[in-house]
C-alpha positions as a LaTeX table, in Angstrom:
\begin{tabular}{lrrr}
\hline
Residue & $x$ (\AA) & $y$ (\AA) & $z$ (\AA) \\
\hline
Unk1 & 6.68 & $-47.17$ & $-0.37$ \\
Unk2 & 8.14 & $-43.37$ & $-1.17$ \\
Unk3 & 7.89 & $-40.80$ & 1.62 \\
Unk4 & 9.43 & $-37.40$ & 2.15 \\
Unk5 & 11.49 & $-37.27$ & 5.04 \\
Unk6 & 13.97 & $-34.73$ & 6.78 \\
Unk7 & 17.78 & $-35.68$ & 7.91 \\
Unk8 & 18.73 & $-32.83$ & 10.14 \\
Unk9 & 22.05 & $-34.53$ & 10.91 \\
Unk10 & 23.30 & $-34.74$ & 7.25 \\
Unk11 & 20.83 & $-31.57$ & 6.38 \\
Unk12 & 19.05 & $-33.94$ & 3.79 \\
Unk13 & 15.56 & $-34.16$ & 2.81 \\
Unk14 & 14.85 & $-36.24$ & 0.03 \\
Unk15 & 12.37 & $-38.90$ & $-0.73$ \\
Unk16 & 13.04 & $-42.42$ & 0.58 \\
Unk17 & 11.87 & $-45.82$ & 0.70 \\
Unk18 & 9.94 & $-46.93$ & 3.48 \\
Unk19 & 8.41 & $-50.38$ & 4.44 \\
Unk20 & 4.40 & $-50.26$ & 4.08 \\
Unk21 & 3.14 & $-50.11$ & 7.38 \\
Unk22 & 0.84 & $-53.01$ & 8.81 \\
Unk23 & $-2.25$ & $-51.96$ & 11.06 \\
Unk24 & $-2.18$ & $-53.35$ & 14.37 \\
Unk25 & $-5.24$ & $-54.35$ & 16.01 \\
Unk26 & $-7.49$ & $-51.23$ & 16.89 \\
Unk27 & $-5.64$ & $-49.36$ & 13.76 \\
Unk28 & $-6.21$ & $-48.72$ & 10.27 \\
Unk29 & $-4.22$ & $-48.72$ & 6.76 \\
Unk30 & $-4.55$ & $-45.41$ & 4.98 \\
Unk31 & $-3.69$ & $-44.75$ & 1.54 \\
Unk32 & $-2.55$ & $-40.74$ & 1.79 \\
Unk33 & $-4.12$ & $-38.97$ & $-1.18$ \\
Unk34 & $-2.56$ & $-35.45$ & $-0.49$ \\
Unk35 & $-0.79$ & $-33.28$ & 2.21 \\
Unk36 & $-0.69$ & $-29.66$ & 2.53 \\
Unk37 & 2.68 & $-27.42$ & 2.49 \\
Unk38 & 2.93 & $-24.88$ & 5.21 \\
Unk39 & 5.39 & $-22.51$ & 7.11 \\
Unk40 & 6.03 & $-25.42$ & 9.67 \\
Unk41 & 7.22 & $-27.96$ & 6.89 \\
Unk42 & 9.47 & $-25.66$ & 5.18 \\
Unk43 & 11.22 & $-24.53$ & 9.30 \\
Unk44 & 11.63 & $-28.15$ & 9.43 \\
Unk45 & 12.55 & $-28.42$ & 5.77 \\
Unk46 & 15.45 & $-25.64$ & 7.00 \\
Unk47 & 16.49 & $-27.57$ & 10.01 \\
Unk48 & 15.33 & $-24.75$ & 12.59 \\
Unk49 & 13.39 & $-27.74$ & 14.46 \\
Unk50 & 11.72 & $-31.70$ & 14.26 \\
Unk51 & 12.17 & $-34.58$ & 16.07 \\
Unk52 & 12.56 & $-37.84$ & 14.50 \\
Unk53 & 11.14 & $-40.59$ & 16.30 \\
Unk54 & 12.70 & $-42.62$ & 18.76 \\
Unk55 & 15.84 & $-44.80$ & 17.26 \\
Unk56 & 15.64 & $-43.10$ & 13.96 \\
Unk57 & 17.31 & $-40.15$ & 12.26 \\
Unk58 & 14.91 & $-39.34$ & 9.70 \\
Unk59 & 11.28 & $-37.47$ & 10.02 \\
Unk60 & 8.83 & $-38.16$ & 7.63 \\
Unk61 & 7.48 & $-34.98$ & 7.11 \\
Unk62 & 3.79 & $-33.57$ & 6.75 \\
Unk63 & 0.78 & $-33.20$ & 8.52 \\
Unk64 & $-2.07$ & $-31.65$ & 6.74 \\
Unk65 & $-3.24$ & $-34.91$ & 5.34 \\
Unk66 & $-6.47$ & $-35.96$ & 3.56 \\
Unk67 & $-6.41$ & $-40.16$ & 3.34 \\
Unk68 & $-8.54$ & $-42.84$ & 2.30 \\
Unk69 & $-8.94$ & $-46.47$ & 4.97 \\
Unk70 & $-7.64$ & $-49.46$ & 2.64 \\
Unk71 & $-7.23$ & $-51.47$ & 5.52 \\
Unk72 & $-9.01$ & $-52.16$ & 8.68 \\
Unk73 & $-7.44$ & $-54.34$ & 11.21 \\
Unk74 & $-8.66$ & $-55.50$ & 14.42 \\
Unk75 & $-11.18$ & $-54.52$ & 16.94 \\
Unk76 & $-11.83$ & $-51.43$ & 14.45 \\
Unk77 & $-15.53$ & $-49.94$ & 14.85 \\
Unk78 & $-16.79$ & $-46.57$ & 13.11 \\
Unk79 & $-14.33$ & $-46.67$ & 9.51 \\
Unk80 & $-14.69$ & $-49.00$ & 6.64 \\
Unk81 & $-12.81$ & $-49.17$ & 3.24 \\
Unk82 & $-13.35$ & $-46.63$ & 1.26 \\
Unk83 & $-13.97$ & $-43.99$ & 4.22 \\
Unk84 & $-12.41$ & $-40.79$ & 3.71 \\
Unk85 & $-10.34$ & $-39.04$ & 6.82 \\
Unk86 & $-8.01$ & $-36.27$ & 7.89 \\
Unk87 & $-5.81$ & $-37.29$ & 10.82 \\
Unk88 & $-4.86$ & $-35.38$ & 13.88 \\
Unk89 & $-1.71$ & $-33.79$ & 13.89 \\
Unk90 & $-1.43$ & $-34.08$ & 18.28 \\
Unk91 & $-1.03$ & $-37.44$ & 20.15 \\
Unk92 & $-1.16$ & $-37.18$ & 24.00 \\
Unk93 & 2.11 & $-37.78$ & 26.42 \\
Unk94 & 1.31 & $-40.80$ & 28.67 \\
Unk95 & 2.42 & $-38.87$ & 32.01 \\
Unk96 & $-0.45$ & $-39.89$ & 34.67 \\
Unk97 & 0.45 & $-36.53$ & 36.07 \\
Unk98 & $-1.29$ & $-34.80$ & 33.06 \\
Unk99 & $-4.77$ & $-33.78$ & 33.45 \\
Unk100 & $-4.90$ & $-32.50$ & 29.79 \\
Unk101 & $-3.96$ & $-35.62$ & 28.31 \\
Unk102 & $-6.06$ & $-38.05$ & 30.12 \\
Unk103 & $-8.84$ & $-35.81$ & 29.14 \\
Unk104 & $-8.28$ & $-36.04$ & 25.23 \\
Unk105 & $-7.34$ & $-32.48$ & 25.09 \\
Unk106 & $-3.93$ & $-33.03$ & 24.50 \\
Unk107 & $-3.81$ & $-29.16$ & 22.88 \\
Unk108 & $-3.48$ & $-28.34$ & 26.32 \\
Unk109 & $-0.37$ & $-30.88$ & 27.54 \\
Unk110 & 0.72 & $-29.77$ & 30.71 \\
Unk111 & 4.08 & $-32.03$ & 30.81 \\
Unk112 & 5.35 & $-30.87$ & 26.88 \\
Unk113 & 5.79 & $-34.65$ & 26.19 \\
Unk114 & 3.12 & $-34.53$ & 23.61 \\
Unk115 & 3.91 & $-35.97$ & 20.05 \\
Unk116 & 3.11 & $-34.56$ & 17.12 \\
Unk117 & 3.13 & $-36.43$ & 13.52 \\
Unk118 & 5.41 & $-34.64$ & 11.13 \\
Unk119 & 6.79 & $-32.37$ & 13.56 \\
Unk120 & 8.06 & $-34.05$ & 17.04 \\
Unk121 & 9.00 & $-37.79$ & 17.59 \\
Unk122 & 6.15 & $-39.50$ & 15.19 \\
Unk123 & 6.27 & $-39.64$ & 11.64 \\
Unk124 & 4.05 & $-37.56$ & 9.33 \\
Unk125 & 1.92 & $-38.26$ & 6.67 \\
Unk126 & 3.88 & $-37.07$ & 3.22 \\
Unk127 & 4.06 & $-41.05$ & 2.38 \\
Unk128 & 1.86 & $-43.64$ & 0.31 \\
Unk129 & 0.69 & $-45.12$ & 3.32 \\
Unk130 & $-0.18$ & $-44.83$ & 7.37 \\
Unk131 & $-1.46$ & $-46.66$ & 9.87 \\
Unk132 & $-3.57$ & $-44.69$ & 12.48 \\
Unk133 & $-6.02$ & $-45.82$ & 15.35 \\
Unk134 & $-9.58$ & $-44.19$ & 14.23 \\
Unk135 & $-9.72$ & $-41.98$ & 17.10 \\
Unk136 & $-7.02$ & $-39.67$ & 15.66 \\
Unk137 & $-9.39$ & $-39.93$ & 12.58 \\
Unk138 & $-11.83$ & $-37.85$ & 11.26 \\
Unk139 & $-14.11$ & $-39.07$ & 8.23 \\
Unk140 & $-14.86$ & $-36.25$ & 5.80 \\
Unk141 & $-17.67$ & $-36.54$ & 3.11 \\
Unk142 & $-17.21$ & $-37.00$ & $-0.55$ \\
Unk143 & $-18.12$ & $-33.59$ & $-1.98$ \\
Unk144 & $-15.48$ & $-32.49$ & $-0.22$ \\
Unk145 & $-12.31$ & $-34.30$ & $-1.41$ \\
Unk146 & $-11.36$ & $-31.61$ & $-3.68$ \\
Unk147 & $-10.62$ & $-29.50$ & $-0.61$ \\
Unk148 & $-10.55$ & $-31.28$ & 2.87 \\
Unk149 & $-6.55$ & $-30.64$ & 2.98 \\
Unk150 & $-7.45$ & $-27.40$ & 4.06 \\
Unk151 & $-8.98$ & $-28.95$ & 7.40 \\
Unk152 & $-5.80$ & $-29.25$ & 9.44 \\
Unk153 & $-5.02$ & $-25.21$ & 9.06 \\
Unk154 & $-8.58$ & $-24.56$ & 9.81 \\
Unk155 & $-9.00$ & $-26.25$ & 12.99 \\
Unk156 & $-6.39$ & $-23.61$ & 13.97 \\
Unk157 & $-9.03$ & $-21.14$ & 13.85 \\
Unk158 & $-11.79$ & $-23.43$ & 15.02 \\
Unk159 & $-9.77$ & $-23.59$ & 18.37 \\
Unk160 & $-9.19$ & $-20.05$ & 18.75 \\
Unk161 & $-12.44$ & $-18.64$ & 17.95 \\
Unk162 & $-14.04$ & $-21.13$ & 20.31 \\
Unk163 & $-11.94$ & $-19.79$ & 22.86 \\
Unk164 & $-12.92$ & $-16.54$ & 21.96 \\
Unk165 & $-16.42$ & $-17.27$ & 23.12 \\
Unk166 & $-15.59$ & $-18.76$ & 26.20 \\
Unk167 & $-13.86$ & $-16.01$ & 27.37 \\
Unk168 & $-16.32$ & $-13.54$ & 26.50 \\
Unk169 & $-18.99$ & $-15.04$ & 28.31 \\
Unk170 & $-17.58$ & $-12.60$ & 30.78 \\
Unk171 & $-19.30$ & $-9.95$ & 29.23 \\
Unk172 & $-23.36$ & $-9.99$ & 29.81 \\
Unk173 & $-24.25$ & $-8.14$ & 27.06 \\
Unk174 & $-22.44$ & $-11.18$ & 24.34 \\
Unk175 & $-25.29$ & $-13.29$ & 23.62 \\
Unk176 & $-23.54$ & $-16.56$ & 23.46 \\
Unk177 & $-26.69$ & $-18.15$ & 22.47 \\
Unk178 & $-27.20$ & $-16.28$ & 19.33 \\
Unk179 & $-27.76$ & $-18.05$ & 16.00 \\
Unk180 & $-24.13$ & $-19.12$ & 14.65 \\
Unk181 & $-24.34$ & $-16.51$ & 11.94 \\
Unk182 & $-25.11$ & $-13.91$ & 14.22 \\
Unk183 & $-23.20$ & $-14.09$ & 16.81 \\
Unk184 & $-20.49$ & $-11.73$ & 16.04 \\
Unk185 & $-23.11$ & $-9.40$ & 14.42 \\
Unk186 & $-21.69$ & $-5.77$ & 15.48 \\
Unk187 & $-18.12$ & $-6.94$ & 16.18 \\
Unk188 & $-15.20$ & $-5.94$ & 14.26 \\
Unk189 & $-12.05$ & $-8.48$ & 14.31 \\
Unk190 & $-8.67$ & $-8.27$ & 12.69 \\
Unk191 & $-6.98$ & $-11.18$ & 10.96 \\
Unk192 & $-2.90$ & $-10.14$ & 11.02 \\
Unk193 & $-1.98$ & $-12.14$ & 7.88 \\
Unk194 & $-3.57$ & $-13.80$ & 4.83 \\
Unk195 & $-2.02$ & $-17.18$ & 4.45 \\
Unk196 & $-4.17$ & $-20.31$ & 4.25 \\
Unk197 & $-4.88$ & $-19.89$ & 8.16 \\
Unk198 & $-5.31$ & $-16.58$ & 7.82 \\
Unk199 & $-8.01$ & $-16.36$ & 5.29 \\
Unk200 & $-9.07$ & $-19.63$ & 6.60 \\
Unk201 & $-10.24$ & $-17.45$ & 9.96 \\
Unk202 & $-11.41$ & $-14.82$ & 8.37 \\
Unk203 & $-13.97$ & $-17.19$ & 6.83 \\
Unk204 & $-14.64$ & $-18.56$ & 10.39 \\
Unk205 & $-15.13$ & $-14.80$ & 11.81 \\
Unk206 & $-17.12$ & $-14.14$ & 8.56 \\
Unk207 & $-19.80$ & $-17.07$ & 8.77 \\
Unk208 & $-20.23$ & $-15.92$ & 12.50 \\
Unk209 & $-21.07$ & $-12.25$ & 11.52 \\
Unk210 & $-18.04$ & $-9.95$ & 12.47 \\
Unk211 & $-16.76$ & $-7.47$ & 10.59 \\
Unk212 & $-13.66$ & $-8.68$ & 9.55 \\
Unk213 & $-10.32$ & $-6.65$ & 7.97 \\
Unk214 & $-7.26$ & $-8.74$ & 7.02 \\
Unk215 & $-3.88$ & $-7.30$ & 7.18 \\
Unk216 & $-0.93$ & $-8.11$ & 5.03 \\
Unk217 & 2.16 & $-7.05$ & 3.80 \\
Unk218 & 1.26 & $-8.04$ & $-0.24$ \\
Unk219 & $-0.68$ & $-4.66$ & $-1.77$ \\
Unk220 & $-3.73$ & $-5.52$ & $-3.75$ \\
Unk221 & $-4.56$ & $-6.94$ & $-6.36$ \\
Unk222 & $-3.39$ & $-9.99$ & $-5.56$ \\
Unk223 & $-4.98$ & $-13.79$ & $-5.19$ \\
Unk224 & $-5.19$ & $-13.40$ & $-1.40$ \\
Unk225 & $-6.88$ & $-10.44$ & $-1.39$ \\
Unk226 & $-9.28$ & $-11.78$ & $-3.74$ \\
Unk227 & $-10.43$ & $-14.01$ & $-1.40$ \\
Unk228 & $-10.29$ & $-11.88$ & 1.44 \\
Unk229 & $-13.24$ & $-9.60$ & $-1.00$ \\
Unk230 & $-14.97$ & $-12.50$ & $-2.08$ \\
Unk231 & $-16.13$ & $-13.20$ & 1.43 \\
Unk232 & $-16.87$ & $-10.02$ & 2.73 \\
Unk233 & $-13.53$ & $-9.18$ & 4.25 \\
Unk234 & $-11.75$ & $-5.96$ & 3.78 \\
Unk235 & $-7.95$ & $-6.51$ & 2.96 \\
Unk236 & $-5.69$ & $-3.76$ & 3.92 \\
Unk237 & $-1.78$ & $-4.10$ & 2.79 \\
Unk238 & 0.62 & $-2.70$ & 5.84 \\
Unk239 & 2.66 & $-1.41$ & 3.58 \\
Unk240 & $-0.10$ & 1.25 & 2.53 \\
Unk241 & $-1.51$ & 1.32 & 5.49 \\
Unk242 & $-0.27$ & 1.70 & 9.31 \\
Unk243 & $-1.61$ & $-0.67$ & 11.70 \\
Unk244 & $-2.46$ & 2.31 & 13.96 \\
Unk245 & $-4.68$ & 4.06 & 10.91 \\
Unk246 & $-6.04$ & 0.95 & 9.97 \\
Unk247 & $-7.35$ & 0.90 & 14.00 \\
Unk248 & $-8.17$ & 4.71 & 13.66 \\
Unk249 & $-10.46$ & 3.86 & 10.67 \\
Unk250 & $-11.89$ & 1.20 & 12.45 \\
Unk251 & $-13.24$ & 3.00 & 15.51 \\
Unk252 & $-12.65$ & 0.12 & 17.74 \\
Unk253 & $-10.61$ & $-4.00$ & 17.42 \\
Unk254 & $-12.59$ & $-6.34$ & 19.04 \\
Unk255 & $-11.22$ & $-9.16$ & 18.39 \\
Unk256 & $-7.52$ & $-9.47$ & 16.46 \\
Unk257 & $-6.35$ & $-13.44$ & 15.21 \\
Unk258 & $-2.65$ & $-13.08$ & 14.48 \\
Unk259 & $-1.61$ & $-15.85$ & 11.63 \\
Unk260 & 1.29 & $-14.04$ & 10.59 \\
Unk261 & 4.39 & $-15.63$ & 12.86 \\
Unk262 & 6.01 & $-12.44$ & 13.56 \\
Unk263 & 6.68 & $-10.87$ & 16.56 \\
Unk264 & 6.88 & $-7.59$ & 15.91 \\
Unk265 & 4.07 & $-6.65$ & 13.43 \\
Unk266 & 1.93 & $-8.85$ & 16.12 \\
Unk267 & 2.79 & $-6.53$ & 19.23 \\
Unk268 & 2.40 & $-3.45$ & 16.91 \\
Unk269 & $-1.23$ & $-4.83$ & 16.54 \\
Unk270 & $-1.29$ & $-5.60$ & 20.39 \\
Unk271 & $-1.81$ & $-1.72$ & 21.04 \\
Unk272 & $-4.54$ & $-1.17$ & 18.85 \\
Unk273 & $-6.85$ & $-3.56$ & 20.43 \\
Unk274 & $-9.61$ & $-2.21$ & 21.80 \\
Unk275 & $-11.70$ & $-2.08$ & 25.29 \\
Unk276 & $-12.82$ & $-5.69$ & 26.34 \\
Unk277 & $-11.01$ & $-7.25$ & 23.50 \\
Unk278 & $-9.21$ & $-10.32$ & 23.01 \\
Unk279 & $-5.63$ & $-10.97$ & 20.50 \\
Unk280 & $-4.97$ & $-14.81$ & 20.02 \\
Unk281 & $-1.35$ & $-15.91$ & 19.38 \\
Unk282 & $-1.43$ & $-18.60$ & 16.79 \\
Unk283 & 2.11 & $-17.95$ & 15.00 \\
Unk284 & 5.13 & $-19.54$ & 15.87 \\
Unk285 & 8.15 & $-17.05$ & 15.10 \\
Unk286 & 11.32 & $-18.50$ & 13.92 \\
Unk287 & 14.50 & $-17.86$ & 15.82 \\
Unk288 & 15.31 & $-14.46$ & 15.04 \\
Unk289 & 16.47 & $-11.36$ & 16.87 \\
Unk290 & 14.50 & $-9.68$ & 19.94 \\
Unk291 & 12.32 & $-6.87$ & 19.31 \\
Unk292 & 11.34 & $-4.12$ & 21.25 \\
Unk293 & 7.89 & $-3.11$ & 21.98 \\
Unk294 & 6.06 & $-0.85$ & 24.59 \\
Unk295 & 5.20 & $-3.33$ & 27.96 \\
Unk296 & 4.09 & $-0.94$ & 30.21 \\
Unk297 & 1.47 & 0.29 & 27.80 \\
Unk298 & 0.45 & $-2.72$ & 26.70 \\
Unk299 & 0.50 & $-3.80$ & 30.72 \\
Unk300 & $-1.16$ & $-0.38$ & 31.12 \\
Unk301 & $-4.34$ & $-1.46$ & 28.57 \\
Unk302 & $-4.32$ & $-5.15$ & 28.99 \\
Unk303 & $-5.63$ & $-3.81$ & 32.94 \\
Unk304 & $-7.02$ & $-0.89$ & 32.15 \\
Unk305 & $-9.28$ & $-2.03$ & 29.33 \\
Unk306 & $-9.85$ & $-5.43$ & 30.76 \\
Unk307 & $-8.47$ & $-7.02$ & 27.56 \\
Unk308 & $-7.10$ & $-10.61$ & 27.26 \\
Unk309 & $-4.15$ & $-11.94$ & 25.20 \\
Unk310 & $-3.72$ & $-16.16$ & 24.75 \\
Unk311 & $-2.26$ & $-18.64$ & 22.59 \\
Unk312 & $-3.46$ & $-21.50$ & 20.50 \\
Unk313 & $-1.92$ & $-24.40$ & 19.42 \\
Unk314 & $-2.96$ & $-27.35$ & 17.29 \\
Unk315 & $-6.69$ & $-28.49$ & 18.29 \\
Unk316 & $-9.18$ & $-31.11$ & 19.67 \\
Unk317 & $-11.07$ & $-33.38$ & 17.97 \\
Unk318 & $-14.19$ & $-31.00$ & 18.20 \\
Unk319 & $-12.06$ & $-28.45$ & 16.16 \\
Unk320 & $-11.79$ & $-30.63$ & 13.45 \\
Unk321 & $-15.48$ & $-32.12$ & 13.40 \\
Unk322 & $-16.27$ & $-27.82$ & 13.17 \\
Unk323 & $-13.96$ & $-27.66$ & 10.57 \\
Unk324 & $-15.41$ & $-30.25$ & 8.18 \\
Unk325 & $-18.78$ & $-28.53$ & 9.25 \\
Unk326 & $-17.79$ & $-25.03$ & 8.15 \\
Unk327 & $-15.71$ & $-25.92$ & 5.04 \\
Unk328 & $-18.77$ & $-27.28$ & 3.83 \\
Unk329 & $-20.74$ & $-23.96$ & 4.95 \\
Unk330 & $-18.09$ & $-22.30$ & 3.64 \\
Unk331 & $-18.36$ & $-23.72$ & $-0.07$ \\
Unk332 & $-22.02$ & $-23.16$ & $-0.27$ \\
Unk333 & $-21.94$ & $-19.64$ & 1.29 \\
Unk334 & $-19.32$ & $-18.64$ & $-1.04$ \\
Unk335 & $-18.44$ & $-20.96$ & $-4.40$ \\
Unk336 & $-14.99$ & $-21.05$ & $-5.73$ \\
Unk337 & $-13.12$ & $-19.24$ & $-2.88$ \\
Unk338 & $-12.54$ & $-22.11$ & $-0.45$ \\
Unk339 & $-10.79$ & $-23.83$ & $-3.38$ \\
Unk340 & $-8.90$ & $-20.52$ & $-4.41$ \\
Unk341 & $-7.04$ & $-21.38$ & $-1.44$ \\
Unk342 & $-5.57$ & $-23.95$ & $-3.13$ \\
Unk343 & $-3.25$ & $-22.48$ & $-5.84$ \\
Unk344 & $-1.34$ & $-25.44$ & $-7.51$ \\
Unk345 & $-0.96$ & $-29.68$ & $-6.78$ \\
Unk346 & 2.14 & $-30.97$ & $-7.18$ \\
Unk347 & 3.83 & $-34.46$ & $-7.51$ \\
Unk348 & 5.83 & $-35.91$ & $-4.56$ \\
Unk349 & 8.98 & $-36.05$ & $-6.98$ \\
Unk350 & 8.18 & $-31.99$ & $-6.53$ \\
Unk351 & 8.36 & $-32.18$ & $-2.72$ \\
Unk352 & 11.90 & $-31.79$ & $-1.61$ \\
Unk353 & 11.74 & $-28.60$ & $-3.64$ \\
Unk354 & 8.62 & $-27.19$ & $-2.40$ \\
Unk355 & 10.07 & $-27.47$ & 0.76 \\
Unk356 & 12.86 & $-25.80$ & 0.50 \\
Unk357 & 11.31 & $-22.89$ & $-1.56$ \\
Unk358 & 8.12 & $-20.60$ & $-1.02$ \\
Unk359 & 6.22 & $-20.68$ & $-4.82$ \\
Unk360 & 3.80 & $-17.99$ & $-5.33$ \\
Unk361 & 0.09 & $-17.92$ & $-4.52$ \\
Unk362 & $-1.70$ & $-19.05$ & $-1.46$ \\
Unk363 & $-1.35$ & $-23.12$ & $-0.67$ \\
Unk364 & 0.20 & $-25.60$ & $-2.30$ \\
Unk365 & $-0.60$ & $-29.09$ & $-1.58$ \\
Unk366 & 1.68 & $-32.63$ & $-2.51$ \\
Unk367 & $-0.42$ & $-35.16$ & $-4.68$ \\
Unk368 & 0.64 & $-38.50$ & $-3.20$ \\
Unk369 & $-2.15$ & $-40.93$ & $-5.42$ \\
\hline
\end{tabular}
């Protein structure tokens, strides 16, 4: 079978032949019927990071998958042929000294020996075929083939806006048990960025009721901020518009969900949140140069204004039942923009290129049936 896979040793990626996998027992055969292109892929696509897995020098590459079972082995309950999934991108470290792990909530791995398909020590899914064990699975209905790729970067902001409520709790006035669409009603949150996750949590922060502004370099018009308007958003370009007037317009940040991967337009946005608010981290920055910022203010208002500032990686199997949820809220609430997201499907002879380039538009996704 073809796959896509990474050589960092001979700074190859190419597509290569690969032996069809068999299921073992408790595992299933999937048949991969596309896989999403994102920031990650092309760093790993660069050779700035991935880990091959054990014995091998290759990584196949890819992990926002959408897959159909062809094959169900052994002891297999809960999928049947036909059944269409998106797989988990995490798999837990064995260490019996990590709480996380033996939890399921391997998004929290204390030890760092966590594996992650596409990305560190297991293979990913840009190939015909995988075999997975169902509960890294999750089955996604039919009406929503056309888009479920996009349930991998949205999980991102399932996690983090989940957190965002937990955390809050702290504050008695939050009525946590407010309908779903309401309970952001009077809050105004930030997205820093308007790339597939970006946009993808503004639609989250949207369906829950906050007032939501997303910042990005690109001035309008232009695709993303079409979306960004077609849900309710406001889109301001930082180019036009300061971070600091964009908070002085605002009256007060509430909430701000960085998806942009850069350090310094993210700790620019640190300063502007306001009193009792919270900034998630979900960018990874590449490698690049230090940059300076002002810690004993933000030290100053992270105390004084009893704010809180975490990071989020990958997510839990909840995330990803929410996100099949909401991407099907999302398509009814607002028709056409969820697949807007999407701007072009390419063949996997396209892939190596892809990779190594950044097209136009929003996402761009690897047709692999």
């Amino acid at each position: 079978m073809r796959a896509v896979a990474v050589t960092s040793a001979r700074r190859e990626i190419g597509i290569v032949d690969r032996p069809v996998p068999e299921p073992g027992h408790g595992e299933v055969l999937l048949s991969t019927i596309e896989v999403g292109i994102c920031g990650t892929d092309r760093e790993i696509a660069a050779f700035e990071y991935g880990t091959p897995p054990a014995g091998e020098h290759s990584l196949v590459i890819g992990h926002e998958s959408l897959a159909e079972v062809v094959e169900v082995g052994s002891g297999v309950d809960g999928l049947r042929l036909g059944d269409l999934v998106v797989a988990m991108v995490r798999r837990p470290c064995d260490r019996p000294e990590c709480r996380p792990c033996a939890a399921g909530r391997q998004d929290f791995c204390s030890t760092g020996a966590y594996r992650e398909r596409g990305i560190k020590e297991l293979h990913g899914f840009m190939a015909e075929r995988f075999a997975d064990e169902p509960r890294f699975l999750q089955r996604v209905p039919p009406e929503l083939r056309e888009s479920a790729v996009l349930v991998e970067p949205l999980t991102i902001a399932e996690k983090a806006v989940a957190e965002v409520w937990e955390i809050q709790r702290r504050l008695p006035w939050i009525d946590d048990e407010a309908p779903h669409e309401r309970r952001g009603e009077g809050l105004r949150a930030v997205v820093l960025g308007a790339g597939p996750v970006g946009l993808l949590a503004a639609m989250v922060l949207r369906e829950a009721g906050f007032g939501v502004t997303v910042c990005a370099r690109q001035p309008p018009p232009n695709p993303k901020a079409a979306v960004a308007e077609a849900i309710g958003a406001e889109y301001r370009s930082l180019g036009d518009t300061p971070m600091t007037e964009v908070a002085r317009r605002l009256g007060r940040i509430d909430f701000v969900y960085e998806a942009v991967g850069a350090a310094e337009p993210a700790f620019e946005m640190v300063g502007q949140l306001g009193a009792n608010g919270i900034f998630a981290f979900t960018g990874v920055p590449g490698r690049r140069a230090p940059v300076e910022f002002d810690a004993e203010g933000m030290m100053r208002n992270l105390v004084l204004r009893n704010q809180v500032v975490f990071g989020s990686v990958n997510a839990p199997a909840a995330a990803y039942a929410a996100g099949i949820d909401d991407l099907a809220r999302f398509r009814r609430t607002w028709p056409g923009a969820v697949e807007s997201l999407i701007t072009a499907r390419h063949s996997l002879e396209a892939a190596p290129a892809l990779l190594r380039e950044r097209p136009p538009g929003i996402k761009h996704a690897v047709v692999m049936t």
